[in-house]
N, C-alpha and C positions, 0 to 999 in steps of 0.2 A: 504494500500500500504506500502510495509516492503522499510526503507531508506537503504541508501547505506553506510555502517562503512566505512567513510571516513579513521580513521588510518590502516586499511586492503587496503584499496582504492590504501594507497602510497604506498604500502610496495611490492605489486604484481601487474603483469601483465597479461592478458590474451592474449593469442596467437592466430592465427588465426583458429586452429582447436579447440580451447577451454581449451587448458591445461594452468595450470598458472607457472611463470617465477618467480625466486625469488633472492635474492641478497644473495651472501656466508659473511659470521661475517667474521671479524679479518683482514679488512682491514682499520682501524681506525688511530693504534701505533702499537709502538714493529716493525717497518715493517723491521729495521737495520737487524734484529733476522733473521726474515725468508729469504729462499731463492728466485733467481728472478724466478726460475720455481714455486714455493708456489705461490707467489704475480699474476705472470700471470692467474695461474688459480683459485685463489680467485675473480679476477676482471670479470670473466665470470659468465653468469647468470646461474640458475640449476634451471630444474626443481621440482615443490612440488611432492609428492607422490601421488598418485593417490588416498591414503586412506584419507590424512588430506587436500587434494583439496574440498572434497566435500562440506563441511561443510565451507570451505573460499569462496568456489564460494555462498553459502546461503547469505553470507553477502556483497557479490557484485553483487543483483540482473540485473543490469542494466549492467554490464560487462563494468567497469569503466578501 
């Protein structure tokens, strides 16, 4: 029975048709710099690509 890579675990989420959810970088610092339209749409989720999903959904057998 293959576990589940808990640090993939936090990082994404599954949706309910199965695609995964992911967090955009670069909202940490520096946020003075960017603008409030940058910021708003760094703070929404994006989904992974369809190519490098496969292989993270392998290490979330259990759809964590």
């Amino acid at each position: 029975m293959q576990k589940t890579k808990k640090s993939i675990a936090k990082r994404f989420k599954i949706t309910g048709t199965g695609k995964l959810l992911r967090r955009s970088p670069g909202m940490r610092h520096l946020l003075s710099a960017k603008s409030r339209k940058r910021k708003r749409r760094l703070g929404q989720a994006k989904l992974v690509s369809e190519s490098r999903a496969d292989s993270l959904k392998r290490a979330m057998p259990f759809g964590s």
